[in-house]
C-alpha positions in Angstrom: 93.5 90.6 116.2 97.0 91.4 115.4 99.4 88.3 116.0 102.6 90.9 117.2 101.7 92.0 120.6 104.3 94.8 120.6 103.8 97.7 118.8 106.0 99.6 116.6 106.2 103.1 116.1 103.3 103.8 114.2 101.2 103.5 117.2 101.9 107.1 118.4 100.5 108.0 114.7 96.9 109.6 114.4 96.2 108.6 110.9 93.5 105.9 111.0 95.9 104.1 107.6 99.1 104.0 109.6 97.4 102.8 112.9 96.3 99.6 110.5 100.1 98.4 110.8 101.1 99.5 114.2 101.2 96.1 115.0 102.9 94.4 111.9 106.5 93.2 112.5 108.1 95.6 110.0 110.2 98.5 110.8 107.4 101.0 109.5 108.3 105.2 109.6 105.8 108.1 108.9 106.9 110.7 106.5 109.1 112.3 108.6 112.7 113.5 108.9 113.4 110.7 110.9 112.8 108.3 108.1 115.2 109.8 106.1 118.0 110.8 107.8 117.9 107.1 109.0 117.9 106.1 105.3 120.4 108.5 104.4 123.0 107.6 107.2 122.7 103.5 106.3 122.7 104.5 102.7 119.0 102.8 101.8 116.1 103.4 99.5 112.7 104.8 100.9 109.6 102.7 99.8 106.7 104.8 100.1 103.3 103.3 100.9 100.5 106.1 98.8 97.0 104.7 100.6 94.6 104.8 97.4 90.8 105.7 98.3 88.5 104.5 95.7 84.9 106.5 95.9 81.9 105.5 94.3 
């Protein structure tokens, strides 16, 4: 059970991944152009998060 009650934006996401942390306390973004023109106007990196699925 997530500890943050209040969701962040990634809760209006449909990837199962993103839906994981919709409820962590960190600013999260989807790819989208949102993301960067936010990091672009407060002149800011982009860390990207690649979800790794290991099949066996």
């Amino acid at each position: 059970m997530p500890n943050n009650k209040i969701p962040n934006r990634l809760i209006n996401e449909k990837s199962s991944y993103l839906l994981q942390h919709a409820y962590n306390p960190v600013d999260w973004f989807a790819w989208s152009n949102e993301a960067f023109d936010k990091a672009k106007n407060e002149d800011k990196p982009i860390f990207l998060s690649n979800r790794i699925i290991k099949i066996t």
